[in-house]
Residue, then its C-alpha position, 0 to 999 in steps of 0.5 A: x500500500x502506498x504511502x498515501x493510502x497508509x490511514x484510516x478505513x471508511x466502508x460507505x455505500x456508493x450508489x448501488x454498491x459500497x466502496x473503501x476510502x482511505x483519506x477520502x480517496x475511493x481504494x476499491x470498489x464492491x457489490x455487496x457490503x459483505x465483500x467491501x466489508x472484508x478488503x476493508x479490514x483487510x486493508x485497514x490491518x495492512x495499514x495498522x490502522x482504524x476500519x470505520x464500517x458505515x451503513x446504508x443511510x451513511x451513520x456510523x454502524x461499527x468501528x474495528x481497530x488494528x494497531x495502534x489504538x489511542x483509546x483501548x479497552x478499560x477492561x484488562x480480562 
């Protein structure tokens, strides 16, 4: 992955199908949101980086991190 394309994940829907941004620059292109889904977290692990995952209307639906996470979990279990 290029430097340029080394920060954060967003899944969006684009159109009829979902697409992954990374520093707002379309990185790959899916049918299905499952599909976009999966090359995004795969994506945002390459980068070490933050995978946010949006829903159809746009809002935030979940949020995986992959590296360096400024706000980890609280809880030691």
């Amino acid at each position: 992955m290029s430097k340029k394309n080394s920060g954060n994940v967003h899944t969006v829907p684009n159109g009829s199908g979902w697409s992954n941004k990374v520093n707002g620059e379309v990185v790959s292109n899916h049918h299905t949101k499952e599909n976009a889904v999966e090359r995004g977290r795969s994506i945002a692990r390459g980068n070490e980086s933050e995978h946010t995952i949006h829903n159809r209307n746009g809002q935030i639906g979940q949020k995986n991190s992959y590296g360096n996470d400024p706000h980890p979990p609280k809880d030691k279990r």
